[in-house]
Short mmCIF file of the C-alpha atoms (twelve columns), coordinates in Angstrom:
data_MODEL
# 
_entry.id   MODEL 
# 
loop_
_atom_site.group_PDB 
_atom_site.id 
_atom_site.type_symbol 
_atom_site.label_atom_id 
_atom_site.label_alt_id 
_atom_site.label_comp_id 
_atom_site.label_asym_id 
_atom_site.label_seq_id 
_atom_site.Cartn_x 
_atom_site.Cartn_y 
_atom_site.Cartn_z 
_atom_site.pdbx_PDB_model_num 
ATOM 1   C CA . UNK A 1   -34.097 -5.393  22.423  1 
ATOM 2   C CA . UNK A 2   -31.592 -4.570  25.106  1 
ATOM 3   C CA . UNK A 3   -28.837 -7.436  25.023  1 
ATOM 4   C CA . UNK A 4   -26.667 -6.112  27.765  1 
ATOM 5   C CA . UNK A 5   -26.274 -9.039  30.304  1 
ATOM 6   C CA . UNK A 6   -27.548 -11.826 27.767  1 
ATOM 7   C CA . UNK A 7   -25.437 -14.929 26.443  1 
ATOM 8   C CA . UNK A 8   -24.540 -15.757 23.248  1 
ATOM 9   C CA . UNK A 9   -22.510 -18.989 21.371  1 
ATOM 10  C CA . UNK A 10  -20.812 -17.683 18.621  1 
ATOM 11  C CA . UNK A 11  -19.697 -20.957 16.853  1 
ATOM 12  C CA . UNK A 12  -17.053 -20.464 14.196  1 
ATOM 13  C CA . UNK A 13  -16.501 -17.528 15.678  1 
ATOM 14  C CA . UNK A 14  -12.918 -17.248 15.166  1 
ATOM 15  C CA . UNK A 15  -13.634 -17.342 11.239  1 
ATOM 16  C CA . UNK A 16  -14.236 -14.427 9.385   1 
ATOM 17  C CA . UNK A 17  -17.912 -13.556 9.626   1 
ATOM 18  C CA . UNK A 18  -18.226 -15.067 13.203  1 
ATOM 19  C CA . UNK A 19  -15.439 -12.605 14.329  1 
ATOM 20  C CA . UNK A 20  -17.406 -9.800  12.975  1 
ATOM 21  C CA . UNK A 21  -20.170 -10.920 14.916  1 
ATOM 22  C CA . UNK A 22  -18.319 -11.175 18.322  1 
ATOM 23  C CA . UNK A 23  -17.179 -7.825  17.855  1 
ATOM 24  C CA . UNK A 24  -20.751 -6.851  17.216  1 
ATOM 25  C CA . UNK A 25  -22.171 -8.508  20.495  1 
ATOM 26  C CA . UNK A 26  -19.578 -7.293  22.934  1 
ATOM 27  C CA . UNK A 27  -20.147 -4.097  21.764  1 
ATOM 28  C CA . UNK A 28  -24.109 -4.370  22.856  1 
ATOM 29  C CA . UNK A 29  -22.685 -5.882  25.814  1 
ATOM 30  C CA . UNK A 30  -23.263 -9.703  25.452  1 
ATOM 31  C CA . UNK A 31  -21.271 -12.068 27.555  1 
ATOM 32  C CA . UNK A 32  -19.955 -14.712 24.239  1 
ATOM 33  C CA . UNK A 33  -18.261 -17.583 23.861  1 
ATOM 34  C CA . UNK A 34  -16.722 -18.741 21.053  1 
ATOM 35  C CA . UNK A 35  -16.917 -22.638 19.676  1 
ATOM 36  C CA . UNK A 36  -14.082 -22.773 17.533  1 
ATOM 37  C CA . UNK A 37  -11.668 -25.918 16.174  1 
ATOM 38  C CA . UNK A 38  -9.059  -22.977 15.200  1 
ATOM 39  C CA . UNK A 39  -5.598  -23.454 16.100  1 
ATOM 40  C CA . UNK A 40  -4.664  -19.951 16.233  1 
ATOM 41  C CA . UNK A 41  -7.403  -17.776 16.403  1 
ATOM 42  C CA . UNK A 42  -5.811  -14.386 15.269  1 
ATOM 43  C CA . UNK A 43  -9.028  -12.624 13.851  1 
ATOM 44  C CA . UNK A 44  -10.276 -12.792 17.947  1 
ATOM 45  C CA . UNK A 45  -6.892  -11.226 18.767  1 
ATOM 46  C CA . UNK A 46  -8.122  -8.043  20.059  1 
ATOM 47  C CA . UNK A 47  -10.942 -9.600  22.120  1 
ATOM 48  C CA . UNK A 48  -9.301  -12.571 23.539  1 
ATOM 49  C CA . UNK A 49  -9.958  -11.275 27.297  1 
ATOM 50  C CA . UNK A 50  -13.297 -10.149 26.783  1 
ATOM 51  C CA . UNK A 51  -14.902 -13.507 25.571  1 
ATOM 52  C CA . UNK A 52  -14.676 -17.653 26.486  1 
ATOM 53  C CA . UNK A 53  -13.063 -19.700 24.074  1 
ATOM 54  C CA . UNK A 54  -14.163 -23.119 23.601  1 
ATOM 55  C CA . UNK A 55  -11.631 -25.238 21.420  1 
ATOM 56  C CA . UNK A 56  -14.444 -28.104 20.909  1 
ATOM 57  C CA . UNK A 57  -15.589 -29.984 18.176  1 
ATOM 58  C CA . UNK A 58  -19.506 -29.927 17.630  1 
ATOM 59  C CA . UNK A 59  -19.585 -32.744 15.317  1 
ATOM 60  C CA . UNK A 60  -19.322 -34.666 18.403  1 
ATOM 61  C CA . UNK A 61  -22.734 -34.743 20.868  1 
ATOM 62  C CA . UNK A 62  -20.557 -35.620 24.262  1 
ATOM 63  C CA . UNK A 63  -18.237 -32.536 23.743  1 
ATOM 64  C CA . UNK A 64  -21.535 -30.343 23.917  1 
ATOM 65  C CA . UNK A 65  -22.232 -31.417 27.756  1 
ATOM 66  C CA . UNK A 66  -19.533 -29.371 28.710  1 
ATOM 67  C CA . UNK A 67  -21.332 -25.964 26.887  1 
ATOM 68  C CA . UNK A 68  -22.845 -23.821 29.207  1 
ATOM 69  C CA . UNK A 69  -26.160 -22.819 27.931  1 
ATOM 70  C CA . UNK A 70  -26.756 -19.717 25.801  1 
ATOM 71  C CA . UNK A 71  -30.254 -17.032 25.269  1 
ATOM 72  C CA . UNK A 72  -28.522 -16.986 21.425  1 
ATOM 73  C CA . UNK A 73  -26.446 -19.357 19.620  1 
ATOM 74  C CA . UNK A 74  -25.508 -17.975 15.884  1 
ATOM 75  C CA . UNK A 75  -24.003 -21.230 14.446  1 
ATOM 76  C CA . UNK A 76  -21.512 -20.428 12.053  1 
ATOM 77  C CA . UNK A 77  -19.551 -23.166 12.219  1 
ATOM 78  C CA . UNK A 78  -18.729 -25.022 8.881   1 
ATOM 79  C CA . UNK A 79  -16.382 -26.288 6.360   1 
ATOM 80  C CA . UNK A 80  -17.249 -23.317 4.420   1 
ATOM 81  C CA . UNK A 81  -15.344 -23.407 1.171   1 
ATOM 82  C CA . UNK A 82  -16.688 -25.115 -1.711  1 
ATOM 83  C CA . UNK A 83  -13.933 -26.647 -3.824  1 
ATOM 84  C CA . UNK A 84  -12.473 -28.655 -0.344  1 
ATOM 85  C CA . UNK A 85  -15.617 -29.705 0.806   1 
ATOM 86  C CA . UNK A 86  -15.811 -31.730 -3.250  1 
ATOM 87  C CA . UNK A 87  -11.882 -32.836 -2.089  1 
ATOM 88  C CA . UNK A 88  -13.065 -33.999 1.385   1 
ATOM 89  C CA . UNK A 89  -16.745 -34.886 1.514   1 
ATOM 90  C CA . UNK A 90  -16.804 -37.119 5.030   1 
ATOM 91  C CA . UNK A 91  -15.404 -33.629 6.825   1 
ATOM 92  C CA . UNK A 92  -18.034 -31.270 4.875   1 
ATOM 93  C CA . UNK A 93  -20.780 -33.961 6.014   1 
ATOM 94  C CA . UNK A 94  -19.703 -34.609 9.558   1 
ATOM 95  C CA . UNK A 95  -19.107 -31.285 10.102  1 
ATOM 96  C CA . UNK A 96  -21.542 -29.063 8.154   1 
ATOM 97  C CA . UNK A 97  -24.492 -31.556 8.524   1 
ATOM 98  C CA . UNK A 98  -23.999 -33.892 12.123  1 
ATOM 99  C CA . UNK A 99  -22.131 -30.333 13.824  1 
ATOM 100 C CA . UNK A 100 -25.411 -28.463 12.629  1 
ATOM 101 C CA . UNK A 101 -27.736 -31.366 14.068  1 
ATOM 102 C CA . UNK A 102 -25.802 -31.187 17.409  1 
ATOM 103 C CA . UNK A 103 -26.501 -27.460 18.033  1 
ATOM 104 C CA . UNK A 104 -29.853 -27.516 16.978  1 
ATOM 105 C CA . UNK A 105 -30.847 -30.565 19.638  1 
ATOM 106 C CA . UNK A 106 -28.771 -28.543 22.181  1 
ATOM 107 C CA . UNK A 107 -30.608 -25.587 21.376  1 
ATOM 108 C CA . UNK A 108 -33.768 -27.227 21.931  1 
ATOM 109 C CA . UNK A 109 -32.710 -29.269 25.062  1 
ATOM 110 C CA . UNK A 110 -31.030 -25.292 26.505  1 
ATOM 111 C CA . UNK A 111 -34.055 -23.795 25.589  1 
ATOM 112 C CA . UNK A 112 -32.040 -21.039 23.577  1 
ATOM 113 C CA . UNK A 113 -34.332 -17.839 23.048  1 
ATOM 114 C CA . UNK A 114 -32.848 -17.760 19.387  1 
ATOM 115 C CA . UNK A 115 -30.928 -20.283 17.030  1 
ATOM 116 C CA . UNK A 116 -29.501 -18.711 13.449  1 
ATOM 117 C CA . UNK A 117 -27.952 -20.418 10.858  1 
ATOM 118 C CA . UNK A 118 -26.429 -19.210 7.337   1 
ATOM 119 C CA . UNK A 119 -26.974 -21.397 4.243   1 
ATOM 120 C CA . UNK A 120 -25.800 -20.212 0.739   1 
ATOM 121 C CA . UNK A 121 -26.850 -18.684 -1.850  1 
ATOM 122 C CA . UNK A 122 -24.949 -21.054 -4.017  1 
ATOM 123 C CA . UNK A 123 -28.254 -23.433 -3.718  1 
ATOM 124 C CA . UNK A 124 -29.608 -21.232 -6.278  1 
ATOM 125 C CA . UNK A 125 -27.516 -23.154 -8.865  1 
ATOM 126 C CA . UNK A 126 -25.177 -21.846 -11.196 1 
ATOM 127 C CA . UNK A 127 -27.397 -20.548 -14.199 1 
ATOM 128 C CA . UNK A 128 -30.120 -18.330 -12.584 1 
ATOM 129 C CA . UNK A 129 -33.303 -18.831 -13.801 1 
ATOM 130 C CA . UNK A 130 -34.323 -15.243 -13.390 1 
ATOM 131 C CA . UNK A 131 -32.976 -11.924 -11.642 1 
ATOM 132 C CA . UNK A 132 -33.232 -10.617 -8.940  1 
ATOM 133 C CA . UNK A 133 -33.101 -13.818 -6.883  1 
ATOM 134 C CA . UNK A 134 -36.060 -14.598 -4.351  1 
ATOM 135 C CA . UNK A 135 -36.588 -17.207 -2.064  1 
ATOM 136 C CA . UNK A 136 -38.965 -19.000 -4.389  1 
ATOM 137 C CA . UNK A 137 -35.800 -19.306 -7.286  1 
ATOM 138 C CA . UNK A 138 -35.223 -23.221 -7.765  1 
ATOM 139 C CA . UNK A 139 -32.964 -24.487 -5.836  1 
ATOM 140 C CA . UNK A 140 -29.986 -26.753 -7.274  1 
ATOM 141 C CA . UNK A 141 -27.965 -29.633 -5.165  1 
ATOM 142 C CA . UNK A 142 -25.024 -30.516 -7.294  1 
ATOM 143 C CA . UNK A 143 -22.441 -30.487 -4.868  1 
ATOM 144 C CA . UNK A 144 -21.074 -31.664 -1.591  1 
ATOM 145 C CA . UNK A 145 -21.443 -28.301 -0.424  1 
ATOM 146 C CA . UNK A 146 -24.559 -27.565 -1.490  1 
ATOM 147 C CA . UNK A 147 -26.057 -30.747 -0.133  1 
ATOM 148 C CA . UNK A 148 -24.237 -30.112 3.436   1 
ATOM 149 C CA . UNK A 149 -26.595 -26.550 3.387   1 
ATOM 150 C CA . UNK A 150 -29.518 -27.889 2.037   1 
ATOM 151 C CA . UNK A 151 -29.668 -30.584 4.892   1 
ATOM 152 C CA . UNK A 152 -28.669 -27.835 7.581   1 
ATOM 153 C CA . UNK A 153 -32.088 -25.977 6.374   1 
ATOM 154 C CA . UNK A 154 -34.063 -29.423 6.518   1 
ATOM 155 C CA . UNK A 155 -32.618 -29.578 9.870   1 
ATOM 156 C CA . UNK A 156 -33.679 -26.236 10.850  1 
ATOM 157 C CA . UNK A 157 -37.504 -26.916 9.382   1 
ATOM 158 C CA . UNK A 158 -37.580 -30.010 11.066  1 
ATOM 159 C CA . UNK A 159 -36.680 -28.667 14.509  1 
ATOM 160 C CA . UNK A 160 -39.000 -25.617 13.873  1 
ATOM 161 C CA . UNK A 161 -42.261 -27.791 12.724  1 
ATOM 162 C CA . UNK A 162 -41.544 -30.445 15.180  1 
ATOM 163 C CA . UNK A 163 -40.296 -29.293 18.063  1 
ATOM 164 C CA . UNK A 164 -41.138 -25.414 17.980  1 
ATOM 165 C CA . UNK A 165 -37.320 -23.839 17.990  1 
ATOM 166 C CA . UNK A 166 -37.188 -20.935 17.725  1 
ATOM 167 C CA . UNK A 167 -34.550 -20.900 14.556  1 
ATOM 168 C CA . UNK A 168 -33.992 -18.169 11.389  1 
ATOM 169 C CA . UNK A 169 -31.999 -19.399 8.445   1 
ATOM 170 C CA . UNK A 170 -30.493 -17.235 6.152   1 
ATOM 171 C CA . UNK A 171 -29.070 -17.556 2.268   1 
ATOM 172 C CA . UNK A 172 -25.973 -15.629 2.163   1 
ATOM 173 C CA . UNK A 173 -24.677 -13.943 -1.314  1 
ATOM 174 C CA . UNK A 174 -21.317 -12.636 -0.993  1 
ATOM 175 C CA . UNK A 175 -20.320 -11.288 1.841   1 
ATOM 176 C CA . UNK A 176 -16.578 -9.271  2.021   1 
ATOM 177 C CA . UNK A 177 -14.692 -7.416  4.502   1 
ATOM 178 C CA . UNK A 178 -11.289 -7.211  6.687   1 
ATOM 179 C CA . UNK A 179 -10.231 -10.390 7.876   1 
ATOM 180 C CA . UNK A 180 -11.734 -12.450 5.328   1 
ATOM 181 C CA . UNK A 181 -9.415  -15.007 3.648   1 
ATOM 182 C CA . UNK A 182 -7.636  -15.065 0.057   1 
ATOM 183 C CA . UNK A 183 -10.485 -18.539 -0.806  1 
ATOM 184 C CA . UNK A 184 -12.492 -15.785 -1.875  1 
ATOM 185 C CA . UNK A 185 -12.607 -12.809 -4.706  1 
ATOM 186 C CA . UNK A 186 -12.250 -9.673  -3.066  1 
ATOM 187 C CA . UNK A 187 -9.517  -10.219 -0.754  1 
ATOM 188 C CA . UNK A 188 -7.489  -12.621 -3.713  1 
ATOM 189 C CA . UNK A 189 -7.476  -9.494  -5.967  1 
ATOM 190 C CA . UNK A 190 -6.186  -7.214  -2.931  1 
ATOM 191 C CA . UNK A 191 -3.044  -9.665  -2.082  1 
ATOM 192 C CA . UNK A 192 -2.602  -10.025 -5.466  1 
ATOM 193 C CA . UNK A 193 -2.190  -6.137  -5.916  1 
ATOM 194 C CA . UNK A 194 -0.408  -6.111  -2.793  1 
ATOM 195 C CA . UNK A 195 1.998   -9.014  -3.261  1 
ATOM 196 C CA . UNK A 196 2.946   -8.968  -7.174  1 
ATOM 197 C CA . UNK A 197 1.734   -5.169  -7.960  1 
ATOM 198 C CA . UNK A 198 -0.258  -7.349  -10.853 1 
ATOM 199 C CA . UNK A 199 -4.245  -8.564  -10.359 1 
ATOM 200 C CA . UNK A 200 -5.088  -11.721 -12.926 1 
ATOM 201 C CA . UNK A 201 -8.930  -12.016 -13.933 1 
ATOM 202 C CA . UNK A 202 -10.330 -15.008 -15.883 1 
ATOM 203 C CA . UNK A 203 -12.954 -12.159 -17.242 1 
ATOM 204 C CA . UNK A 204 -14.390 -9.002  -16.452 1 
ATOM 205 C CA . UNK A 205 -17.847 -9.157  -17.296 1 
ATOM 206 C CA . UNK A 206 -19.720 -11.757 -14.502 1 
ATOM 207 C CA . UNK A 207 -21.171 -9.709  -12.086 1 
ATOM 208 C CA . UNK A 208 -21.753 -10.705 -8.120  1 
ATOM 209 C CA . UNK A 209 -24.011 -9.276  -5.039  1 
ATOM 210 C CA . UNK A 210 -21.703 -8.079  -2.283  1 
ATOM 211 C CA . UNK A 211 -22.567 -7.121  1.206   1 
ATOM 212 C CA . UNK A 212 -20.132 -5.548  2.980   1 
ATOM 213 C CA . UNK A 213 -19.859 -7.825  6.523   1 
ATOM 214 C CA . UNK A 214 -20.978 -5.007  8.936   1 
ATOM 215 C CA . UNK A 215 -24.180 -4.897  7.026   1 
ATOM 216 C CA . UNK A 216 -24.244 -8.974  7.305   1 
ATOM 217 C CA . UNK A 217 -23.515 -8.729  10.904  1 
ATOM 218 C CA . UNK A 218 -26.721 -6.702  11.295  1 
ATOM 219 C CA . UNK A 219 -28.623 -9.070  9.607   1 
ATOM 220 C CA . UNK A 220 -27.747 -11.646 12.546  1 
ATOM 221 C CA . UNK A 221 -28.529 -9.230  15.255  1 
ATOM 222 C CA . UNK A 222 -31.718 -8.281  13.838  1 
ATOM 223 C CA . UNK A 223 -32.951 -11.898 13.312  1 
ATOM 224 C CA . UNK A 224 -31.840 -12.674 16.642  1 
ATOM 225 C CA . UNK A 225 -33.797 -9.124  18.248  1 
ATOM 226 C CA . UNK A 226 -37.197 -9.983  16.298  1 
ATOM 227 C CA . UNK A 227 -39.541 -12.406 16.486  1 
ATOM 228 C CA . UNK A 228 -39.808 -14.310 13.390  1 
ATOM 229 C CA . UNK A 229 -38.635 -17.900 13.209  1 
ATOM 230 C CA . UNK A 230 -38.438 -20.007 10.276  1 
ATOM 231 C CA . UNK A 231 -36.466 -19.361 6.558   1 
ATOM 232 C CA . UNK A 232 -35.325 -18.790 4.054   1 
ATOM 233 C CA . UNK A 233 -34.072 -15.211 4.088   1 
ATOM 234 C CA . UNK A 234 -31.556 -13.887 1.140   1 
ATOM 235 C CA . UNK A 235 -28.953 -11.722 2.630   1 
ATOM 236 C CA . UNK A 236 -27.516 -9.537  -0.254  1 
ATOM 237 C CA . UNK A 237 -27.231 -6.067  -1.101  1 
ATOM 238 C CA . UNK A 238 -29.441 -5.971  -4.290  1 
ATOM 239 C CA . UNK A 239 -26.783 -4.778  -6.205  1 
ATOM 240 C CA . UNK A 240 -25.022 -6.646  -9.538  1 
ATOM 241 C CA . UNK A 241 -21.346 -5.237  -9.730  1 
ATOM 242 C CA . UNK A 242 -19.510 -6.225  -12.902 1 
ATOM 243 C CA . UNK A 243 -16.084 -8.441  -10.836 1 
ATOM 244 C CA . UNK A 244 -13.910 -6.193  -13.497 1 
ATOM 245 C CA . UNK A 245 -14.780 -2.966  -11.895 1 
ATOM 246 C CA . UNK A 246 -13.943 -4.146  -8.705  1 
ATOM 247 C CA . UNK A 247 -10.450 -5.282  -10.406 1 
ATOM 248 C CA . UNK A 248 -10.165 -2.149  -11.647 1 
ATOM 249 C CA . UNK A 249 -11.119 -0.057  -8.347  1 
ATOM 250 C CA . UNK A 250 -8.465  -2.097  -6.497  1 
ATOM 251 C CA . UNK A 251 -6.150  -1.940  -9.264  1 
ATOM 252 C CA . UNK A 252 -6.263  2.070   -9.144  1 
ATOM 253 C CA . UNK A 253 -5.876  2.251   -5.563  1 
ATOM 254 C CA . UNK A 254 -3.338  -0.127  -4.780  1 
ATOM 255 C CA . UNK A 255 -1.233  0.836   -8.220  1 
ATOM 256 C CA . UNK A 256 -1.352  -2.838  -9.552  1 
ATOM 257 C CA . UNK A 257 -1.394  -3.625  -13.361 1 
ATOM 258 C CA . UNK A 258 -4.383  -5.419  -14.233 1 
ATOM 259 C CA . UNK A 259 -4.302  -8.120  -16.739 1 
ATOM 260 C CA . UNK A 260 -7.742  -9.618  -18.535 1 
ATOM 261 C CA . UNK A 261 -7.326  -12.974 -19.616 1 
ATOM 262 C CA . UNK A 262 -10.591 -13.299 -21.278 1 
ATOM 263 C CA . UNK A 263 -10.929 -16.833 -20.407 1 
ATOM 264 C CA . UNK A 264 -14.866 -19.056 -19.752 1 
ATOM 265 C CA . UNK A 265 -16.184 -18.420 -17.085 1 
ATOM 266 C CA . UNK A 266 -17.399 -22.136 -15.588 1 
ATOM 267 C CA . UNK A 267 -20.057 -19.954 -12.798 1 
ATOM 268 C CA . UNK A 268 -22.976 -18.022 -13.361 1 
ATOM 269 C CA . UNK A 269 -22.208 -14.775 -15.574 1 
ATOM 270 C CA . UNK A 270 -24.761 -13.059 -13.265 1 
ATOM 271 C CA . UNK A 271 -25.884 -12.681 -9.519  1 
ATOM 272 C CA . UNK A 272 -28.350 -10.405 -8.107  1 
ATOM 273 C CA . UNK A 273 -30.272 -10.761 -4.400  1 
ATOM 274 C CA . UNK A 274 -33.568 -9.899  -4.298  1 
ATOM 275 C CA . UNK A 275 -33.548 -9.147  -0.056  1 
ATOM 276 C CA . UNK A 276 -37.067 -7.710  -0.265  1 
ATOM 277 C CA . UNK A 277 -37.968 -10.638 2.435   1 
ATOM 278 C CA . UNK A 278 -35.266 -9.467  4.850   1 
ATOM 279 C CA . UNK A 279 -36.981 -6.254  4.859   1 
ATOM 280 C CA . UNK A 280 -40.504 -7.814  5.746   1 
ATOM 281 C CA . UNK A 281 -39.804 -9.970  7.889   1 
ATOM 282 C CA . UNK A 282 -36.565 -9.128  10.540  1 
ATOM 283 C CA . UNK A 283 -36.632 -5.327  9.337   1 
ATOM 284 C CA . UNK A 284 -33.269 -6.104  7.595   1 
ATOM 285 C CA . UNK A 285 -31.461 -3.915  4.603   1 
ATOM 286 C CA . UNK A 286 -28.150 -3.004  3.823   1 
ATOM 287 C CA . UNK A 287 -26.832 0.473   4.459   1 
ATOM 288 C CA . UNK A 288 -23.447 0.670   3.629   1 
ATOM 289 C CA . UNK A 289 -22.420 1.654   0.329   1 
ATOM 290 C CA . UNK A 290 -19.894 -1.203  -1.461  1 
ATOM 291 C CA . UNK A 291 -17.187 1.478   -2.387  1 
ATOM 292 C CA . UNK A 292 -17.241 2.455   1.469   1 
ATOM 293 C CA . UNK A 293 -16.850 -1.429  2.325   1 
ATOM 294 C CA . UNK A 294 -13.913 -1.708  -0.401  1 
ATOM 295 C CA . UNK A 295 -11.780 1.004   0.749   1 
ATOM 296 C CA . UNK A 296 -12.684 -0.293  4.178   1 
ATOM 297 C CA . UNK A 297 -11.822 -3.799  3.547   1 
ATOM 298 C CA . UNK A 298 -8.899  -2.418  1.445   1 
ATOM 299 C CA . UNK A 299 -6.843  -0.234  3.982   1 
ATOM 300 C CA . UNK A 300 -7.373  -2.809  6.682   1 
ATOM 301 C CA . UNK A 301 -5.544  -5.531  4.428   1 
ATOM 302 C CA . UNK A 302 -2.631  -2.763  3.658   1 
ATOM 303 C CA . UNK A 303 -2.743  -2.414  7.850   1 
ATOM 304 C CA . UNK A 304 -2.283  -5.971  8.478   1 
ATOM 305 C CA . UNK A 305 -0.453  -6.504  5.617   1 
# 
């Protein structure tokens, strides 16, 4: 598909995937605005002149009348990290569940070519029942934020069976990259290194699927390019790395000492995408290789310090 020319809504786009993805659509020369709550958005820093900022709050229907209409809207949106969505559950709802109802209906009502939205792969519970994860793994609630993505898929279902939108949902694993904040393991391991010369981990052996965000990105503009509607779709690498290595890796580079504590690990001990869907269905599949993303990821934080 040929985007120059078309329109795109990037909500949450001054967070740290939906910056990626703005970077991404100017460069196949999309005319986007960004739907962002953020206060300072320093990740769009570089593109401020290029795109439409929209400080507007979705959770509320009237704000959405002054939105001009879109061809895509990738709704990003969200109060994305677990442990303060258990510590504030009316934001997580009224914004990860009413803002996600809001741009669906104006979706529908604009007649968008294309809505996307990410759920987690967290709905897959914490105790895998097998490996690699598919789309047909069990699916467990068990938190605020769990329950604020499993209603933003009902949503999307409902909007697709009912009202034909055209909508993909995805089930991210764990996504990594510059900008991305310290909530999160990758980047908390760098500052560490960089900050006290010393990385802490609880224990070395649990393992986790990373995707390096340019690969993510593509995801997005693929689903958005191709015809299918309709999810789930697991967006991982297919690749179990061992979180000590990754300690150690960073450690290495960055001269830190690296200190195993050894202690219980209260997650799963193992994580592992099965993204043969992504393949079959939006042509989707990672290409970068993780130690390319981590020296990526790392020299930008060193950059920006």
């Amino acid at each position: 598909m040929n985007f120059d020319g078309k329109t795109a809504i990037v909500t949450g786009g001054a967070g740290f995937l939906g910056s990626h993805i703005v970077d991404k659509l100017l460069d196949l020369g999309v005319n986007v605005t960004v739907v962002d709550l953020a206060a300072n958005a320093k990740r769009l820093s570089h593109v401020v002149n290029k795109i439409e900022f929209v400080n507007l709050d979705i959770s509320n229907e009237k704000n959405l009348k002054s939105l001009k209409p879109a061809d895509f809207i990738f709704h990003l949106a969200a109060y994305a990290v677990p442990n303060l969505c258990e510590k504030n559950p009316d934001m997580a709802f009224k914004a990860n569940v009413l803002g996600t109802y809001n741009m669906l209906k104006f979706a529908l009502e604009t007649s968008a070519k294309k809505i996307i939205f990410p759920s987690s792969a967290l709905l897959y519970g914490k105790h895998p029942k097998y490996l690699p994860i598919d789309e047909k793994h069990p699916i467990e609630i068990g938190s605020v934020y769990n329950s604020t993505k499993k209603f933003g898929e009902d949503m999307c279902n409902y909007f697709l069976e009912n009202h034909n939108l055209p909508v993909v949902y995805f089930r991210l694993f764990n996504s990594f990259g510059p900008r991305q904040d310290t909530d999160y393991f990758i980047p908390t391991v760098i500052v560490q290194a960089l900050k006290q010369k010393e990385i802490e981990i609880w224990n070395a052996e649990p393992t986790r699927d990373f995707t390096f965000v340019a690969d993510t990105v593509d995801a997005f503009i693929k689903a958005a390019e191709s015809n299918f509607v309709g999810g789930p779709i697991n967006i991982g690498s297919g690749r179990e790395i061992k979180v000590g290595e990754i300690a150690k890796v960073i450690a290495e580079k960055l001269d830190a000492k690296l200190v195993m504590l050894n202690k219980t690990v209260s997650g799963s001990m193992r994580l592992s995408c099965n993204n043969f869907l992504g393949k079959k269905t939006i042509g989707w599949e990672p290409h970068i290789k993780f130690e390319d993303g981590l020296n990526e990821t790392i020299d930008s934080f060193i950059k920006n310090k």
